[in-house]
MARDRENRO-72459 format. One record per residue (C-alpha): y, z, x; chain; residue number from 0; residue in one letter. Coordinates in pm, whole numbers, plus 50000, padded with zeros to 5 digits. Example, Ala and Ser with C-alpha at 12.3 -4.5 7.8 and 13.67 -1.06 7.14 Angstrom:
% MARDRENRO-72459
      v      w      u  c    k  r
  49550  50780  51230  A    0  a
  49894  50714  51367  A    1  s
This chain:
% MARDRENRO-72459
      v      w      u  c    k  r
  58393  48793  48219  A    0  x
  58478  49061  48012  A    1  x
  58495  48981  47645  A    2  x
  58315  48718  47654  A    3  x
  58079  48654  47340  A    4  x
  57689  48672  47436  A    5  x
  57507  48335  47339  A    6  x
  57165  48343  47235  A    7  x
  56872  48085  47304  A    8  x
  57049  47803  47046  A    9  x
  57330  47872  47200  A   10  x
  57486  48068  46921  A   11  x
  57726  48338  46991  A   12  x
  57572  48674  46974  A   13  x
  57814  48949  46876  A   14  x
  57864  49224  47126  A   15  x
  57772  49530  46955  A   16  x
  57475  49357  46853  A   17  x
  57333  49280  47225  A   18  x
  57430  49634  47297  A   19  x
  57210  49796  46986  A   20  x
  56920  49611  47154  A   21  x
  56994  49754  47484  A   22  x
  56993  50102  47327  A   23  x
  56735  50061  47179  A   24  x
  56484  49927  47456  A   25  x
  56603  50205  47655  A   26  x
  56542  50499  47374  A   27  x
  56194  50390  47382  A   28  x
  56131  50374  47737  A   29  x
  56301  50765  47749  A   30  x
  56078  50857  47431  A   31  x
  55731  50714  47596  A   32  x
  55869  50866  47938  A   33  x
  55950  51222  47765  A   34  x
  55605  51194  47592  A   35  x
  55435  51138  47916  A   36  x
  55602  51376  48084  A   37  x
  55595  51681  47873  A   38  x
  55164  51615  47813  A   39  x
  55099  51836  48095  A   40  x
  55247  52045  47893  A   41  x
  55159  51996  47590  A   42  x
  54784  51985  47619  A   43  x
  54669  52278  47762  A   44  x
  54342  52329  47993  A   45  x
  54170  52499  47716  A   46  x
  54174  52218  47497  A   47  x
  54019  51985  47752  A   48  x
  53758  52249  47874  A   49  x
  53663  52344  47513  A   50  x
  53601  51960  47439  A   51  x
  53393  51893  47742  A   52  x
  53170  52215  47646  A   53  x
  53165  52080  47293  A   54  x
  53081  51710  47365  A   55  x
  52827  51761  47616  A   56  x
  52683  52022  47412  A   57  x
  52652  51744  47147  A   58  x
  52476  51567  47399  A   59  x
  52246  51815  47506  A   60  x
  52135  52024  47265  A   61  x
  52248  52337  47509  A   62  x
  52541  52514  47566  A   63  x
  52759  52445  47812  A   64  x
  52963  52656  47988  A   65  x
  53265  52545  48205  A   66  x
  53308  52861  48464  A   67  x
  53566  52717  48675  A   68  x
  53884  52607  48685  A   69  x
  54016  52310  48461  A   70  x
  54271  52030  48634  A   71  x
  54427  51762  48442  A   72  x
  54660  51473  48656  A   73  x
  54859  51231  48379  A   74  x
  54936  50999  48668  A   75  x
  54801  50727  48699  A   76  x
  54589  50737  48387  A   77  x
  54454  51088  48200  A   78  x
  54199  51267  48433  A   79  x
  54056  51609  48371  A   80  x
  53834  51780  48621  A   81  x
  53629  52060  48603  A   82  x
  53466  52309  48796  A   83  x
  53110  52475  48781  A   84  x
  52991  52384  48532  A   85  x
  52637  52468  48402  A   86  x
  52402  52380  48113  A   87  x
  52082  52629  48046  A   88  x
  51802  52494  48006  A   89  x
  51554  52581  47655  A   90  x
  51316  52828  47668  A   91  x
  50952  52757  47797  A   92  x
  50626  52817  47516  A   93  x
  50671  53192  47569  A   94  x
  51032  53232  47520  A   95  x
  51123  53298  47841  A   96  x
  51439  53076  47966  A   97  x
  51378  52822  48224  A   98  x
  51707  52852  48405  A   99  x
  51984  52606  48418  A  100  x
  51864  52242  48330  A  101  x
  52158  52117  48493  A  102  x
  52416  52244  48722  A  103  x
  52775  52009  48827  A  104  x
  53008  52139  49124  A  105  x
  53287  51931  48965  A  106  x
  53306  51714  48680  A  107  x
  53592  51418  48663  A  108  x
  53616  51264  48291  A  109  x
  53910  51060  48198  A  110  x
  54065  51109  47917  A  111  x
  54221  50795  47667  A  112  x
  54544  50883  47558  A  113  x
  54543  50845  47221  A  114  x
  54291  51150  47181  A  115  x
  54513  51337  47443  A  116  x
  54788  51344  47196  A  117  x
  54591  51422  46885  A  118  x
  54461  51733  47136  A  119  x
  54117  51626  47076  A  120  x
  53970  51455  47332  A  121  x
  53697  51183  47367  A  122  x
  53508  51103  47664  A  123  x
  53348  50827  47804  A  124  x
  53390  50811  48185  A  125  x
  53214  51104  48359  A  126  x
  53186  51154  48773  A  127  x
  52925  51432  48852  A  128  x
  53038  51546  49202  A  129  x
  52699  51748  49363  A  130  x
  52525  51781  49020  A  131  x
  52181  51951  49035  A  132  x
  51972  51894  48735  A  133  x
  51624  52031  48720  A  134  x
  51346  51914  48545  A  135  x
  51041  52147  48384  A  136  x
  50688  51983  48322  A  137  x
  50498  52153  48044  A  138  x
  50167  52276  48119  A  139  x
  49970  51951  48005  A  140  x
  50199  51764  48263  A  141  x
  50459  51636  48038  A  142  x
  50831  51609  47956  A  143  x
  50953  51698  47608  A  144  x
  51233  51515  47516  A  145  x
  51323  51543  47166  A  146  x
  51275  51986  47212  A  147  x
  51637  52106  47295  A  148  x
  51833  51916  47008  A  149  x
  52110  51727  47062  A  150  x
  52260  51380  47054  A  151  x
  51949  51264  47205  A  152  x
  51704  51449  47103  A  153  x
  51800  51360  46787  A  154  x
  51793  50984  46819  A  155  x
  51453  51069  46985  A  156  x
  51323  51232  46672  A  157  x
  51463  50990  46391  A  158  x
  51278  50752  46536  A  159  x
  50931  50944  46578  A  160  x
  51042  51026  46256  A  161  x
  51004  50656  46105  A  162  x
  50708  50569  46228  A  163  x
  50563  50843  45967  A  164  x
  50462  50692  45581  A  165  x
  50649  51028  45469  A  166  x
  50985  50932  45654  A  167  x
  51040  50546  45666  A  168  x
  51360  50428  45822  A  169  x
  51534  50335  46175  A  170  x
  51764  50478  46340  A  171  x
  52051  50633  46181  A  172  x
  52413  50442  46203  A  173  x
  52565  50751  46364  A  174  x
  52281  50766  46622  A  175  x
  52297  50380  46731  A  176  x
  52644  50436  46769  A  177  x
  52634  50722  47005  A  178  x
  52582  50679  47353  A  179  x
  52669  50835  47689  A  180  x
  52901  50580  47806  A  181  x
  52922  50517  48215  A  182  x
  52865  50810  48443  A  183  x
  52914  50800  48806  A  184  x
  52727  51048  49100  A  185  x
  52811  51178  49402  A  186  x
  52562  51364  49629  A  187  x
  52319  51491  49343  A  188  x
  52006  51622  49338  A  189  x
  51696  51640  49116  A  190  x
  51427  51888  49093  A  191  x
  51112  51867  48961  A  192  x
  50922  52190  48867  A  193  x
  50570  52218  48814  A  194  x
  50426  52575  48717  A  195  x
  50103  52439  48897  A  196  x
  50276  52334  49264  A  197  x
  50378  52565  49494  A  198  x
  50683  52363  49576  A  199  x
  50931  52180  49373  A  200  x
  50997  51852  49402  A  201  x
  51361  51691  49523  A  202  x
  51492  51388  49565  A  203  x
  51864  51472  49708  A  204  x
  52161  51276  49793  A  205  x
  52177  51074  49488  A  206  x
  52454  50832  49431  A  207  x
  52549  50558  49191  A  208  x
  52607  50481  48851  A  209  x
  52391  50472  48510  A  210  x
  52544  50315  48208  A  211  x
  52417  50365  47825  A  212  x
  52681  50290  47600  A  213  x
  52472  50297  47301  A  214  x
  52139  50506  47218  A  215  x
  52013  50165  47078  A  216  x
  52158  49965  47351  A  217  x
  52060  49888  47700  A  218  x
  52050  50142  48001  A  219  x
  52100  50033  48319  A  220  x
  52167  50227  48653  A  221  x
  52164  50128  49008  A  222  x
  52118  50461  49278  A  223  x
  52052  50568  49621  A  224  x
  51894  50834  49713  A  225  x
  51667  51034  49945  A  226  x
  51314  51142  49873  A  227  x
  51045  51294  50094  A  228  x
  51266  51225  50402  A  229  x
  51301  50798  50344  A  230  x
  51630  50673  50196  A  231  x
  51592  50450  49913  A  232  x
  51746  50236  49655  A  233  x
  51657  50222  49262  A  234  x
  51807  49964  49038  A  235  x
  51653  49988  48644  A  236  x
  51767  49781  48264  A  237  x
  51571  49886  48003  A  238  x
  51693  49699  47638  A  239  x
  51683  49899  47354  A  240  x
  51600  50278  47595  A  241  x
  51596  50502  47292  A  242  x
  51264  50357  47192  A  243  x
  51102  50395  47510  A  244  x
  51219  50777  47511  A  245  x
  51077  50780  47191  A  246  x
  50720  50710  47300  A  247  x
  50771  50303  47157  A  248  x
  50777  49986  47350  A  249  x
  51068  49815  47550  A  250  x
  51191  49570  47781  A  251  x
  51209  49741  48136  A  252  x
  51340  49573  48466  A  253  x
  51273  49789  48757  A  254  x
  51334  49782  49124  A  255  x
  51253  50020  49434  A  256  x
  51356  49953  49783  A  257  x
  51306  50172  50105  A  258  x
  51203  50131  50432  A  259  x
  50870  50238  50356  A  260  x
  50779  50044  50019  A  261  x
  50978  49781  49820  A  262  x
  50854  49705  49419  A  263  x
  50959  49530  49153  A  264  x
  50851  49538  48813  A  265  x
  50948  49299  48477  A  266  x
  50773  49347  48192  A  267  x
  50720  49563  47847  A  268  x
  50679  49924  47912  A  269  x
  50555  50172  47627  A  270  x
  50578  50544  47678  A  271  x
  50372  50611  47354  A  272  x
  49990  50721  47276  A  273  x
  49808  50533  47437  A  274  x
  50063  50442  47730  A  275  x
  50084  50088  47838  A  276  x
  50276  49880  48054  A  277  x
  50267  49453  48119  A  278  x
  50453  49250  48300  A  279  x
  50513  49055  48674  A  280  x
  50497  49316  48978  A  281  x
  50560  49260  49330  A  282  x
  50508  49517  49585  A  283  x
  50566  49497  49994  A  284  x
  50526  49761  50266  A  285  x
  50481  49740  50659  A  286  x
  50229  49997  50635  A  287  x
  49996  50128  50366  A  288  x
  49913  50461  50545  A  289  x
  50247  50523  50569  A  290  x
  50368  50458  50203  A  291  x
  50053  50668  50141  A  292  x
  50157  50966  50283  A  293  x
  50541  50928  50162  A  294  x
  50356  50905  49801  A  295  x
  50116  51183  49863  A  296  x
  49834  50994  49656  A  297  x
  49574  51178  49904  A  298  x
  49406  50882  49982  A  299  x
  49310  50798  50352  A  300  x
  49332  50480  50482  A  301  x
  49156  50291  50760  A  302  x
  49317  50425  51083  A  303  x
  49479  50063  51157  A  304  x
  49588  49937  50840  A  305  x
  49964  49781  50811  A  306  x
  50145  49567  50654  A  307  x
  50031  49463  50263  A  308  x
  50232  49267  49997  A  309  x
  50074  49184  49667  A  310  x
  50206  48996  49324  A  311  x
  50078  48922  49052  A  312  x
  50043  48975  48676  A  313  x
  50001  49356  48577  A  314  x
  49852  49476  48275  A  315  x
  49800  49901  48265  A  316  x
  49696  50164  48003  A  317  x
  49533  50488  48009  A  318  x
  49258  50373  48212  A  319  x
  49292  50117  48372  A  320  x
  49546  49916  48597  A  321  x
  49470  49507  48628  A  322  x
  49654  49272  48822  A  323  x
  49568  48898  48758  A  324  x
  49637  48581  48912  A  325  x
  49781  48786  49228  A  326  x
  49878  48650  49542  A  327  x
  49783  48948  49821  A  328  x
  49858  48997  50177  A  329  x
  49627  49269  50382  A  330  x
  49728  49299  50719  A  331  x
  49784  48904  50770  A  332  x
  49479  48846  50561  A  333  x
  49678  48610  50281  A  334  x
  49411  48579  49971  A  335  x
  49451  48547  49603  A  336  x
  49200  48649  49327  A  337  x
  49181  48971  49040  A  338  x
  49212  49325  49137  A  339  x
  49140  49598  48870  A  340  x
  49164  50025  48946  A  341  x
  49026  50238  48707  A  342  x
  49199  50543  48641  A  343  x
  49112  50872  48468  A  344  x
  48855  50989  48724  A  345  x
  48876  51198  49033  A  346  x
  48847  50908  49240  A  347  x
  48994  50605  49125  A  348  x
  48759  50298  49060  A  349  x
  48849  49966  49258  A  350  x
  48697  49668  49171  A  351  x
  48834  49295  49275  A  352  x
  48702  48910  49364  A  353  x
  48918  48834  49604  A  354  x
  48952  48444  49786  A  355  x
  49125  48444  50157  A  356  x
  49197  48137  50318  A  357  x
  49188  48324  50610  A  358  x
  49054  48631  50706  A  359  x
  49014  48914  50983  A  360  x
  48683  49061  50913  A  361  x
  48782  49360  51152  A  362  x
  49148  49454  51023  A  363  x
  49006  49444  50683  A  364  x
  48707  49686  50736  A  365  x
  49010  49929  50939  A  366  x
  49174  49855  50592  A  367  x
  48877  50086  50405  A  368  x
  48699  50253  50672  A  369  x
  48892  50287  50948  A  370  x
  48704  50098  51203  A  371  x
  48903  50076  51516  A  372  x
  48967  49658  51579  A  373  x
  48935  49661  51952  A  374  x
  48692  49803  52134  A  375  x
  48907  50016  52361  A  376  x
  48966  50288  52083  A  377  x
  48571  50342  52004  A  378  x
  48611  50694  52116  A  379  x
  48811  50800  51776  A  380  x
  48660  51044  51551  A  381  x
  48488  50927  51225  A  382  x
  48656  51045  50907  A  383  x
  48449  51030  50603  A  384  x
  48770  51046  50349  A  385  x
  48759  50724  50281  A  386  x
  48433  50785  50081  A  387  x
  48527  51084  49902  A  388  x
  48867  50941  49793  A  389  x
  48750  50590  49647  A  390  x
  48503  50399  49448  A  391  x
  48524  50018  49529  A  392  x
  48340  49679  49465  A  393  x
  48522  49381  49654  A  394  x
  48387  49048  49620  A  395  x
  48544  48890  49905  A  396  x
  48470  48480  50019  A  397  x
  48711  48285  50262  A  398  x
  48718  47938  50367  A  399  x
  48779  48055  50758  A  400  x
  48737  48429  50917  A  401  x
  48742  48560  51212  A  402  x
  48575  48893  51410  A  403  x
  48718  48950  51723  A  404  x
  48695  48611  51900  A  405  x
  48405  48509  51645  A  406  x
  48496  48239  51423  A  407  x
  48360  48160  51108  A  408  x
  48380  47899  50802  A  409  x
  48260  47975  50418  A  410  x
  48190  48388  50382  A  411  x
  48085  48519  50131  A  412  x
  48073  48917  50181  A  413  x
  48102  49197  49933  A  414  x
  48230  49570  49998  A  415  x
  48085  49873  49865  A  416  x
  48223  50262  49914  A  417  x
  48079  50497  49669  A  418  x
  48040  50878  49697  A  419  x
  47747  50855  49960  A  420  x
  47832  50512  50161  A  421  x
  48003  50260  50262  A  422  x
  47967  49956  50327  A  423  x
  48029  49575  50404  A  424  x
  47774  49319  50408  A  425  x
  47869  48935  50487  A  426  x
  47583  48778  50260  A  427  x
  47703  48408  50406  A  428  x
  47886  48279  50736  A  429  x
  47863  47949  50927  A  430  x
  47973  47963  51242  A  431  x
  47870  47748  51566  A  432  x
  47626  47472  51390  A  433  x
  47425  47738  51204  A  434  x
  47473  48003  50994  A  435  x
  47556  48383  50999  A  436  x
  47483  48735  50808  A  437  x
  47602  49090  50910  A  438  x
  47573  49445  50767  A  439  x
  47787  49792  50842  A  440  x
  47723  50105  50648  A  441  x
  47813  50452  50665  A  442  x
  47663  50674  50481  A  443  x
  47617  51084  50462  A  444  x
  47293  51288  50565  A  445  x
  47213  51619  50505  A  446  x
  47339  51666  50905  A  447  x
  47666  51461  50860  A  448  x
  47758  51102  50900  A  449  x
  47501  50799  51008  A  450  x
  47593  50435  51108  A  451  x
  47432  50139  51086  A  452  x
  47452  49773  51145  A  453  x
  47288  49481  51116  A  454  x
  47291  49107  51215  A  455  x
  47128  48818  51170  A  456  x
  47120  48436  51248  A  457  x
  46980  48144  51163  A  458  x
  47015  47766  51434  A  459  x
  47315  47908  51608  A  460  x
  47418  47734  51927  A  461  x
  47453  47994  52163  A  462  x
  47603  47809  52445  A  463  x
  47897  47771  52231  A  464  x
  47885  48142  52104  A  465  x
  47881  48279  52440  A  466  x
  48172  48071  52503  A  467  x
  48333  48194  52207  A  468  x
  48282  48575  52352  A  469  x
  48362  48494  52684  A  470  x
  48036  48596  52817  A  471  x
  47905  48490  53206  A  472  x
  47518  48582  53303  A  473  x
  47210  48516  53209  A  474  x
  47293  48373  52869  A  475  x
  47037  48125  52684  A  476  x
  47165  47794  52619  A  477  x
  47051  47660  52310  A  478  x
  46939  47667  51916  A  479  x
  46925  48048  51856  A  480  x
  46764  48265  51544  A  481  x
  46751  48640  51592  A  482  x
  46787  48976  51428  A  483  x
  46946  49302  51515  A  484  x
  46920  49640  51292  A  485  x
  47025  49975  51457  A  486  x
  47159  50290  51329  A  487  x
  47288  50619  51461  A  488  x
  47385  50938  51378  A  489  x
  47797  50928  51434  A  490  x
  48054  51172  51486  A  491  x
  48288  50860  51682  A  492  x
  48269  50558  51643  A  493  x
  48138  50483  51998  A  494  x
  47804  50637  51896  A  495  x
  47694  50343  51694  A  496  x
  47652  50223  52005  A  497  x
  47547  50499  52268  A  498  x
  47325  50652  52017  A  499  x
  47166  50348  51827  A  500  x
  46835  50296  51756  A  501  x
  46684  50026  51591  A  502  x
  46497  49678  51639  A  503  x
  46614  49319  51816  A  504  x
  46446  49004  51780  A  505  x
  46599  48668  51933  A  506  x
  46406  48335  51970  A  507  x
  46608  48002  52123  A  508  x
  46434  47686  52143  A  509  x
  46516  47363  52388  A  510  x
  46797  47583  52577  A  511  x
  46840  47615  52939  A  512  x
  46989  47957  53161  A  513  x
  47194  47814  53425  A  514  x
  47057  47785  53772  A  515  x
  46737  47887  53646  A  516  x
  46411  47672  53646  A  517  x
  46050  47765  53633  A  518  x
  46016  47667  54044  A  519  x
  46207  47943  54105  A  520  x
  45975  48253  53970  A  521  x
  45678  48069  54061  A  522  x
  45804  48102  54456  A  523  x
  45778  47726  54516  A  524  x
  46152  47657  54599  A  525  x
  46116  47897  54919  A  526  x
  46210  48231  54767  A  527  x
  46026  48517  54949  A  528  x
  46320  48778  54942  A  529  x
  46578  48870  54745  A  530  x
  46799  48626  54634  A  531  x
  47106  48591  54340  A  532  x
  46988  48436  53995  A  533  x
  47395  48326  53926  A  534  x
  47341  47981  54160  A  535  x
  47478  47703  53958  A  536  x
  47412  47483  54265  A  537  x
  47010  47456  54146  A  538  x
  46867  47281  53919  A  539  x
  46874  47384  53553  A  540  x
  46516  47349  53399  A  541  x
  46534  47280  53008  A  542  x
  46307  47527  52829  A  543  x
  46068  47496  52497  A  544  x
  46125  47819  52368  A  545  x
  46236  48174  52462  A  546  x
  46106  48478  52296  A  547  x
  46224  48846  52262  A  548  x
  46106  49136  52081  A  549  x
  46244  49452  52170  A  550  x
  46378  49807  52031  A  551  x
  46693  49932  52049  A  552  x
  46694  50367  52204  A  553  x
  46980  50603  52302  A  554  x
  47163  50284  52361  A  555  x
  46938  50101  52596  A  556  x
  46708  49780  52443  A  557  x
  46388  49793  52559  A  558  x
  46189  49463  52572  A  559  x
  45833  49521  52493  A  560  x
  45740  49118  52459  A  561  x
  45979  48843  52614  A  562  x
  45862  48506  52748  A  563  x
  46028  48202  52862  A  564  x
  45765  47921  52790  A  565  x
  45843  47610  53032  A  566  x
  45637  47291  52974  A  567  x
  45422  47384  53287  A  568  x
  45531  47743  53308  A  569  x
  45549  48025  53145  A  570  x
  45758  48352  53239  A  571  x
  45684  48688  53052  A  572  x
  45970  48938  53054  A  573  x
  46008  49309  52989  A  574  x
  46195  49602  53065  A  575  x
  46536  49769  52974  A  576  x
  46858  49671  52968  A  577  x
  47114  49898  52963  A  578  x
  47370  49778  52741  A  579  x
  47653  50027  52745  A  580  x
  47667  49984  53163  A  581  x
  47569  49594  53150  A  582  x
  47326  49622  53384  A  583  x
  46971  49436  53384  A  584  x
  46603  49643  53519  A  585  x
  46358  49367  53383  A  586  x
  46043  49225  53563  A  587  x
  45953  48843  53524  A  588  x
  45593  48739  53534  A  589  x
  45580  48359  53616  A  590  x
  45228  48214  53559  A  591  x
  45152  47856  53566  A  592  x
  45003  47625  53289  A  593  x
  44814  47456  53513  A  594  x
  44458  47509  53670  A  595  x
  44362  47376  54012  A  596  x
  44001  47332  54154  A  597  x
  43863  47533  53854  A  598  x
  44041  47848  53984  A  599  x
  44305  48042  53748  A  600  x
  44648  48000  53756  A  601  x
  44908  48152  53975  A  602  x
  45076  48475  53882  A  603  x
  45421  48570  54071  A  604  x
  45603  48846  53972  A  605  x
  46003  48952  54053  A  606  x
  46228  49234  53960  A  607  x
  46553  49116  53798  A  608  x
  46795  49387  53821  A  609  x
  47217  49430  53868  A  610  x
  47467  49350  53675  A  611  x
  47502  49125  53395  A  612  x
  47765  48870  53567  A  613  x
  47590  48891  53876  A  614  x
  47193  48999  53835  A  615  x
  46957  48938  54171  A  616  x
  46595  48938  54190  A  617  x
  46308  49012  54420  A  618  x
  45962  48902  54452  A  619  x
  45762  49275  54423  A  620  x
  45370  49049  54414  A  621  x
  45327  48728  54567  A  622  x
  45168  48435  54458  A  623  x
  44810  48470  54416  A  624  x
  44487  48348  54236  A  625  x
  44380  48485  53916  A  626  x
  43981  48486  53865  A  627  x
């Protein structure tokens, strides 16, 4: 009602005039902020803003800057000036010729705090690069001066090289731990790398994200996507106290890369100085090592059928070497743990490693290093002798099972060797059906190209089990087996190891049997005068004492110059070809009796075993007859 008194909180009367002063009041400040607010466009001019951004980032740089386009400023909601086309030159290269701009921005969003809007001199601290393009020049050794244009940085950069010197103690200077760059945001950028020694610049494009440095002394952390070499990937990096590391000291880094290609991780101490150095816990992934080859361009070839490989582990690098202890690795579903150590500084890179697998695939890992094809329906590929000209390695390899193709085996030990003349893997140890194993595969070069060879070798093996193990029907030897195999071969595919070979086979099995197969049967006594299929389960299977081959291995064919099957009456000689690579059979058996009858000599009878390996026939070609 009008007139009546106003009462305040303890309910005392509040004179009229007074409530009204405080209304006044309230409201003169609210039209005083609003006037100020709304007469800034005004009052700070574009100039002001553009010739702060030149002179900050300037500061920064140790360049001028030159802002060539337009300058906006919106009040509403909060102080935001943006700025067009803007361009910082880069310095001048040993000769004094310019290098071009460093860094190019399409537009450039800072905001602006108020209080150094009205003072017309404004700070900045937020910065959005729309499109920037900043380009980086190697120097002709390879590397990146940093503390060479002046600047902010630069600066920082050199008062700390600075202290490190007897003649200039000291850390960094107040003014310099204090500055910083503050929070900058990206939007489509791009950097270039240029190399007066490559033909083509390098670019990684479509950058976006943020990196924060507040402080020079202080931690700088970003997290970006980009695009390089055609993948998309993501980057995420902390590094504490970032000056240093600029600076060519030691820091704290915490890295991350993630693409489709290759994911790392790195968490360690990093040191940029002389010599450099880097330790810490790494973890690296990819689906295929060829491919995250290639997108690296290292110029290494792998094996042709080499995937997936994830390795962690303890990493320890300097200028010449890289070690990784106590690592956990994964080769193509070969899971194996052990010490792995690449030497660096040389034009191939040394690899050297003792490696233990629980399991392992003897065949993926040689397509690993050599490019072996696993199966043998792609035998027909080309040999590529990159591998050897690329690498240096010594692998010490053992595993508790393994496998090679359908061959299993328990407690290898095997080594791998590629040098600048061969290669090669040689499984010193294997046991594998009740006896034990050894195998050797080498490439190496000749003065007419590349030669193959490989070797295998036995010792109480029970074939009967090993042929089941392979799958293989015929005439296979059942029993306690010890043999050797050696061939070689000049190769341009890999298919010639085997069409070309030449070489030596030995095989002797003792107290075996071949099914269907008895010593009645060559000797003509069970009625067979014609020809007639060995593969007849339905006879009688004759143990044997012992049965002997020595043979060589031409053009792909083994040739058996002295084979016998010795029976406890009987004995059967064997020789002839077989023709491996069409699994046929061209042998002739020679049965001749132990025994001796009337003072006459034993009985000779003589067949012709020929066909195919599944299903082989033979014929009698001399009846039985008396010896003198």
């Amino acid at each position: 009602m009008s007139g009546r008194p106003d009462r305040n909180r303890y309910g005392n009367v509040m004179p009229n005039s007074a409530a009204r002063i405080v209304i006044w009041l309230a409201a003169g400040v609210v039209l005083v902020v609003a006037g100020v607010w709304a007469v800034l466009p005004w009052f700070i001019s574009s100039e002001v803003v553009r010739s702060a951004i030149e002179r900050q980032l300037a500061d920064i740089t140790g360049q001028p800057v030159n802002v060539a386009g337009r300058v906006e400023i919106d009040i509403f909601p909060a102080p935001v000036a943006r700025l067009h086309n803007l361009r910082v030159p880069g310095p001048n290269d040993s000769s004094g010729m310019p290098l071009g701009d460093v860094l190019t921005i399409d537009m450039l969003e800072v905001g602006i705090p108020l209080s150094s809007l009205i003072a017309r001199d404004p700070g900045f601290s937020q910065f959005r690069l729309v499109r920037p393009s900043l380009r980086v020049h190697f120097l002709s050794d390879g590397t990146v001066n940093l503390a060479r244009s002046g600047g902010r940085f630069s600066e920082a950069v050199a008062a700390i090289r600075r202290s490190e010197s007897a003649e200039a103690p000291g850390g960094l200077p107040l003014e310099a731990r204090q500055a910083g760059f503050g929070a900058v945001t990206i939007e489509n950028g791009t950097v270039e790398f240029i190399d007066a020694a490559a033909t083509m610049p390098e670019k990684i494009t479509a950058i976006s994200g943020t990196v924060t440095w507040p402080q020079l002394s202080g931690r700088l952390t970003s997290s970006l996507n980009g695009i390089w070499r055609g993948a998309v990937f993501s980057q995420t990096l902390e590094m504490d106290e970032a000056i240093r590391l600029f600076a060519g000291q030691s820091a704290a880094v915490r890295f991350g890369l993630d693409s489709d290609i290759l994911s790392y991780s790195f968490g360690g101490t990093v040191s940029t100085g002389n010599p450099l150095f880097a330790e810490g816990a790494v973890a690296l992934e990819t689906q295929s090592v060829r491919q995250a080859l290639d997108w690296l361009e290292l110029d290494i070839e792998p094996g042709r059928a080499i995937g997936e490989m994830s390795l962690k582990g303890q990493m320890r690098v300097d200028a010449h070497r890289m070690r990784f202890e106590n690592m956990d690795v994964v080769l193509q579903g070969n899971s194996g743990m052990g010490v792995l150590e690449i030497g660096l500084g040389k034009k191939n890179p040394d690899i050297t490693a003792t490696l233990d697998f629980v399991d392992l695939d003897i065949l993926s890992f040689l397509s690993a290093f050599t490019g072996v094809p696993p199966t043998a329906g792609r035998l027909a590929q080309p040999v590529s002798a990159a591998f050897i000209d690329q690498l240096n390695v010594d692998l010490r390899l053992s595993a508790a099972r393994a496998t090679a193709g359908r061959l299993a085996l328990t407690d290898v030990a095997a080594i791998t060797r590629i040098t600048d003349e061969y290669a090669v893997f040689e499984m010193a140890e294997g046991s594998a059906y009740g006896g034990t194993m050894q195998a050797r595969f080498k490439i190496g070069r000749t003065t007419d190209g590349l030669s193959g060879e490989l070797g295998f070798s036995h010792e109480r093996v029970n074939t009967g089990a090993l042929a089941d193990a392979l799958g293989l029907t015929g005439l296979i030897p059942r029993g306690q087996s010890t043999g050797d195999l050696l061939i070689h071969a000049p190769i341009e595919r890999w298919s010639d190891l085997v069409t070309r070979a030449n070489g030596k086979v030995q095989l002797t099995v003792v107290n075996g049997q071949i099914a269907g197969i008895g010593p009645q049967l060559f000797l003509g006594a069970d009625g067979q005068q014609r020809f007639f299929r060995l593969q007849d389960t339905s006879r009688s299977t004759v143990t044997f004492d012992t049965l002997r081959i020595q043979g060589l291995v031409q053009d792909g064919v083994v040739i058996i110059e002295n084979g016998a099957i010795e029976y406890p009456r009987v004995t059967i000689g064997l020789n002839g070809v077989i023709p491996y690579g069409s699994r046929s059979l061209a042998l002739t058996a020679i049965a001749r009796s132990k025994a001796r009858t009337n003072g006459t000599g034993a009985p000779v009878v003589q067949h012709f075993i020929g066909g195919a390996w599944s299903n082989p026939y033979a014929t009698p070609i001399l009846l039985p007859q008396t010896g003198p």
